[in-house]
N, C-alpha and C positions, 0 to 999 in steps of 0.2 A: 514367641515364648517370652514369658514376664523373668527378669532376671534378677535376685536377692541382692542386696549390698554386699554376702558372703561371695555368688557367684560374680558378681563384679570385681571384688579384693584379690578373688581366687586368679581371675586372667589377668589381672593386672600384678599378681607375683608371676606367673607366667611371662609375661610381656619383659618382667624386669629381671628373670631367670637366662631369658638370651645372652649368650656371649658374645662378645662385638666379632667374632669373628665370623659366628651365625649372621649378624645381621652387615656386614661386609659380602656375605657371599648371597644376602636377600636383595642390598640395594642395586650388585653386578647384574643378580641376575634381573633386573627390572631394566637395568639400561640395559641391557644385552637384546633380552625381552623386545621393548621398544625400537632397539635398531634392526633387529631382524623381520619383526613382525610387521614397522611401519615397512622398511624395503619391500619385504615381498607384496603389502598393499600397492605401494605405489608403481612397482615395477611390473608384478605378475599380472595383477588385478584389474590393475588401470590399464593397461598393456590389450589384454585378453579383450577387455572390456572395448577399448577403441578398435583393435580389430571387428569386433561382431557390428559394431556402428556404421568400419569401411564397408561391410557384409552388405548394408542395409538389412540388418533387421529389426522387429519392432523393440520399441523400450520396454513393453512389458516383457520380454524374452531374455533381453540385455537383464533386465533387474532380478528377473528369475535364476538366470545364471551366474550371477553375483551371489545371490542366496543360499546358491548351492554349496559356493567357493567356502563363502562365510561359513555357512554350515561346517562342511569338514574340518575347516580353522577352528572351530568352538570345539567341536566331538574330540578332533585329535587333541588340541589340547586339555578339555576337560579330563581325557584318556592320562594325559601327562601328568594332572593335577593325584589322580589318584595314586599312580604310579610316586611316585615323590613324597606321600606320605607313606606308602609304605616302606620306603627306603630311606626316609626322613635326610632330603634331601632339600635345604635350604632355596638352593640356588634352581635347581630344577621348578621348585614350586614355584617361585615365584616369575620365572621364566615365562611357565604354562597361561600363570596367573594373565600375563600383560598377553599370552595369543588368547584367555579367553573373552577380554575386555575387544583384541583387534578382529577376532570372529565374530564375533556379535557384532563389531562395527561396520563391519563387511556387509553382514548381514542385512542388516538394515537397509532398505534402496534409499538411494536421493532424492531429493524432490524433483517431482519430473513437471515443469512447466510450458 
């Protein structure tokens, strides 16, 4: 969508209609976001992921079942994303925001060499 100078003016009074204390509870909730979402990568994920490895099983299986993880990480939190506007909640949203940036990260397989 092509956006007018007016609709540009328009979010950018928006943008500067935030109260610092909105955007206090936007920036928590991005580190909050980041700390819980990268943990649960590194710990559940990786975790999970090098058990199925001790398993011997194949890497396409490993990466499929990564995909899966990610998946629910994106869905649950796009679920939260919605949820958060209707409740116009600052800190939620942006929470949701950083699991659905680390579900789609998940998501993604590594390069398998």
């Amino acid at each position: 969508m092509i956006y007018s100078s007016r609709h540009i003016l328009h979010m950018r009074q928006q943008l500067l209609s935030i109260t610092p204390e909105q955007w206090l509870l936007l920036s928590m909730g991005l580190i909050v976001g980041c700390v819980v979402w990268v943990f649960f990568n590194r710990k559940i994920v990786h975790r999970f992921a090098a058990c199925l490895k001790g398993r011997t099983f194949r890497v396409n299986t490993i990466a499929a079942v990564e995909g899966l993880i990610g998946g629910a990480v994106f869905l649950a939190n796009g679920y939260l994303v919605y949820v958060a506007t209707l409740i116009s909640s600052f800190f939620l949203f942006s929470f949701a925001v950083v699991g659905l940036l680390v579900g789609a990260w998940i998501t993604m397989p590594p390069s398998f060499e």
